[in-house]
NUGU-121300 format. One record per residue (C-alpha): residue in one letter; x, y, z. Coordinates in steps of 0.001 Angstrom, whole numbers, padded with zeros to 6 digits, always signed. Last residue first. Example, Ala and Ser with C-alpha at 12.3 -4.5 7.8 and 13.67 -1.06 7.14 Angstrom:
residues 2
s+013670-001060+007140 a+012300-004500+007800 
//
This chain:
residues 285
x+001354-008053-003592 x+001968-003972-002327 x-000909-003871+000025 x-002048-007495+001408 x-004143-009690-001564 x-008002-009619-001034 x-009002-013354-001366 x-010783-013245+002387 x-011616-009936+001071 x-014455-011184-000804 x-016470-013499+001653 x-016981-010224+003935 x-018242-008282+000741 x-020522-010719+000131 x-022392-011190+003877 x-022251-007172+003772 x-024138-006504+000626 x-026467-009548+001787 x-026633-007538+004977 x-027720-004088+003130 x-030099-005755+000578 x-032395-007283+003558 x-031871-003580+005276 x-033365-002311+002001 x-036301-004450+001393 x-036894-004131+005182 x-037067-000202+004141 x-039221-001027+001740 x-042196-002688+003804 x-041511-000050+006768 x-042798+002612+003697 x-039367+004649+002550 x-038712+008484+002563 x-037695+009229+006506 x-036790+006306+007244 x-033882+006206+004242 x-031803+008890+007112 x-032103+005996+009988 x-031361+002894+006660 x-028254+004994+005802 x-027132+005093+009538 x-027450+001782+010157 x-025903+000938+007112 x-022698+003086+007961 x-022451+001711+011660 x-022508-001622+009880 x-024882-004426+009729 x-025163-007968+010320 x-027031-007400+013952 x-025780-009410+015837 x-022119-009956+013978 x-021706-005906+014184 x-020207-004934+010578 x-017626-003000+011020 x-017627+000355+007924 x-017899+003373+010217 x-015939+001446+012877 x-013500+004779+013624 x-016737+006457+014156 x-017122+009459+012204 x-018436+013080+014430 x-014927+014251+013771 x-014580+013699+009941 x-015611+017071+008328 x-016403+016789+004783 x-013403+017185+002052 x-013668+014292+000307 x-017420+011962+001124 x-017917+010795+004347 x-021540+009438+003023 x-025025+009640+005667 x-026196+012788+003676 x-025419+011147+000492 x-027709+008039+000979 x-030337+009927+002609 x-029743+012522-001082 x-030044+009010-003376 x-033190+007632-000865 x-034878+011454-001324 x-034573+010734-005175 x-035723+007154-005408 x-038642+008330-003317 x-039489+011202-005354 x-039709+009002-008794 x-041302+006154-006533 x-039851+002905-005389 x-041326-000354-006054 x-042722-002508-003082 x-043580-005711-004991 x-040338-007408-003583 x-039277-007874-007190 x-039695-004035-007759 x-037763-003206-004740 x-034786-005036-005573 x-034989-004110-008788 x-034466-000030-007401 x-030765-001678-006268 x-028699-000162-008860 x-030753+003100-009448 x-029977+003743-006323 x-026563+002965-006188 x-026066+005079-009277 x-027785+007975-007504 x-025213+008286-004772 x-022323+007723-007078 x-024340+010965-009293 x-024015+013124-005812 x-020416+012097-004814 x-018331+014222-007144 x-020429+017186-005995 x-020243+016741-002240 x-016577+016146-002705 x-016489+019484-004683 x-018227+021456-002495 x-016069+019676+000492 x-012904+020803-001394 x-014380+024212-001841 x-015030+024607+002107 x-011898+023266+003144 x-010319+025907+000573 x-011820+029051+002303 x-011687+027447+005626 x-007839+027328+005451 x-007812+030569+003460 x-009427+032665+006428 x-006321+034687+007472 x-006311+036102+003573 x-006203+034351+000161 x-003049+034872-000883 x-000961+035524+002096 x-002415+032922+003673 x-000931+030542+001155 x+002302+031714+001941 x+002090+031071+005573 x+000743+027582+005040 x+003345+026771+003094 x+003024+022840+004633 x+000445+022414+007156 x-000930+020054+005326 x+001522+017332+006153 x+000604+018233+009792 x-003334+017266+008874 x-002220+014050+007980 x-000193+012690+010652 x-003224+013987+012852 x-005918+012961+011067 x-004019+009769+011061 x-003782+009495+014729 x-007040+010540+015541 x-008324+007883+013654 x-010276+008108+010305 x-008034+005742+008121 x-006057+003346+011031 x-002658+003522+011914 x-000752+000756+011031 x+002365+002207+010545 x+002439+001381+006625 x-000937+003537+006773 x+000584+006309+008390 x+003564+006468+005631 x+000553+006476+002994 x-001067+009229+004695 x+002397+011357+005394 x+003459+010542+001394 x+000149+011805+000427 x-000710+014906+002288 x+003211+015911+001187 x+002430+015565-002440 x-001083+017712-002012 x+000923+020352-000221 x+003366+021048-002556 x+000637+020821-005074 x-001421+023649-003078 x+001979+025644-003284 x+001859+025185-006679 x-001372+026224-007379 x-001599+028746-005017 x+001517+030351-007137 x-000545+030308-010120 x-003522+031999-008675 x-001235+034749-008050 x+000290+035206-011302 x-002985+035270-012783 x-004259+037522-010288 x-007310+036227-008005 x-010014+037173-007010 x-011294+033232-006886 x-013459+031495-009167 x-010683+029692-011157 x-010183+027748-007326 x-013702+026897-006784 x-014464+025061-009954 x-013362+022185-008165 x-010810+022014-005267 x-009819+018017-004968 x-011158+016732-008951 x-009331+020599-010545 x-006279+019996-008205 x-005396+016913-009921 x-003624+018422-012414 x-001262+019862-009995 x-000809+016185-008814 x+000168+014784-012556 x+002180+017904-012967 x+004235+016953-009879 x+004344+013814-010461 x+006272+014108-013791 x+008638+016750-012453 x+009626+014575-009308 x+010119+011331-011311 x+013626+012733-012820 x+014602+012530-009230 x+014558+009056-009500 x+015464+007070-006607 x+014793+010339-003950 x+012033+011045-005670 x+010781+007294-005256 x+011346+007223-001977 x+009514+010771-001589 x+006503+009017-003433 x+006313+006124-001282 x+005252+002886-002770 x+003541-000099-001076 x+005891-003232-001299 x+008043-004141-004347 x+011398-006573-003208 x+014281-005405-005388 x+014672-007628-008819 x+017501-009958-009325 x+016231-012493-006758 x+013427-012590-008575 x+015412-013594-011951 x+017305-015920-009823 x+014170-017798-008504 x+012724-018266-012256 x+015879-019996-012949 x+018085-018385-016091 x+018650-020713-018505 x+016813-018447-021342 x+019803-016269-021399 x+022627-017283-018986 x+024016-013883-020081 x+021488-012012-018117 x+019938-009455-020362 x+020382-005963-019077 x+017637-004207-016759 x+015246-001585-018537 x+015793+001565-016691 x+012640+002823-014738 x+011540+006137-016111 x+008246+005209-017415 x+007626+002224-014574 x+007529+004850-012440 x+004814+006864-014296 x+002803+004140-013869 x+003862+003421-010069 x+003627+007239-009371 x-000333+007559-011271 x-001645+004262-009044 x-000331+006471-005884 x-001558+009361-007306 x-005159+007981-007919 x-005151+006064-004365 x-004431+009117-002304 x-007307+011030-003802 x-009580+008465-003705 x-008341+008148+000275 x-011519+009851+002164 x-014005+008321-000597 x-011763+004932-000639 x-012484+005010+003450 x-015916+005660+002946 x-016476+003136+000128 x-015329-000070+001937 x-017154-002214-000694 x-020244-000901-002082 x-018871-000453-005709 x-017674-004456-005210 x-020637-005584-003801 x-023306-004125-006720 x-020977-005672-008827 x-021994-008580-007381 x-024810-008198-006495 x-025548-007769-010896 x-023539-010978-011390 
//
């Protein structure tokens, strides 16, 4: 039980890191969706309706778009939008309230940030029903034009430098957010040191959390040195680009005796994840 929860948090975290963001307001638009949807009539068949009718009743549900949905319900618009605005306080942290800003100013970023935000996440989500790959210079590329949106305005608020400005507060904040996941995994596999008779120390367990997070893509941090196999596992070797690196930066704080501990843990991780998305439904089922 405990590998395999282990497993699951481990599973294909870089690319949820990059897309957490993504993934909230996309599970936020289908719940508030479901708010505004219109409850269908009865059919007058009643209870003699055929399962197969009923579905053929219903439109087919694949991945969801937001502008699709905006366009179907432009009652939606309003709700998403605060939801996303909201959400400015995970992407930005602290960093926006600590601006020199006006009230009225620091307002308007806001919604032009949210403008922004809305448009990041239609273009990544319309990427990823192309087929185009998290991390590739194709989606950076889809993605980074959404972001261009109001950028004119926003420099106006924060000056010629307000692109670095906020990519430096959202990778603050990313950095932040990832620090106590970092820790949790090390406190999750510290038994498997103990059992091999190799248990980690108090400063050990902390230099193998900040290894862990120096090796992590986490929101906001610069994504040209990552390989677009990050997360493939190379069938020699059992490990990924991502473990490899993790068990390089854990060198540097674990005895050879624990770090085979950890590589051991690392392609069992791997062997289990691999069995669990064989049973991984496609998007939108």
């Amino acid at each position: 039980m405990v590998l395999r929860q282990r497993a699951e948090l481990a599973g294909a975290q870089n690319d949820r890191q990059e897309l957490a963001t993504v993934k909230a307001q996309l599970g936020a638009a289908k719940e508030a969706l479901a708010k505004v949807d219109k409850p269908r009539p009865a059919s007058q068949h009643g209870a003699a309706e055929t399962g197969a009718a009923k579905a053929a009743m219903r439109p087919a549900r694949g991945p969801v778009q937001i502008s699709n949905i905006i366009k179907d319900h432009p009652e939606f618009a309003k709700l998403y939008n605060k939801f996303t605005r909201r959400e400015l306080g995970t992407i930005y942290g602290a960093g926006l309230n600590s601006l020199n800003l006006s009230p009225q100013q620091l307002s308007r970023l806001k919604d032009l940030l949210t403008e922004r935000q809305m448009s990041f996440v239609d273009a990544a989500q319309a990427a990823g029903l192309e087929g185009i790959r998290v991390g590739s210079t194709e989606w950076q590329q889809a993605v980074n034009q959404a972001s261009l949106t109001d950028d004119q305005e926003i420099k106006d608020i924060l000056g010629p430098d307000a692109e670095a400005t906020l990519a430096d507060m959202k990778s603050n904040a990313g950095r932040a957010q990832a620090q106590p996941y970092m820790e949790f995994q090390v406190n999750g596999m510290s038994s498997e040191f103990v059992d091999a008779g190799v248990p980690l120390t108090t400063d050990q367990s902390a230099g193998l959390a900040q290894a862990f997070l120096n090796a992590y893509y986490w929101q906001g941090r610069d994504l040209s040195d990552r390989p677009v196999d990050y997360n493939d596992v190379d069938p020699s070797t059992g490990l990924s680009p991502h473990d490899v690196r993790n068990l390089n930066n854990a060198a540097q704080v674990l005895t050879p005796d624990q770090l085979n501990v950890m590589r051991n843990y690392a392609i069992q991780t791997e062997q289990i994840i691999a069995i669990q998305r064989q049973y991984r439904l496609p998007l939108g089922q």
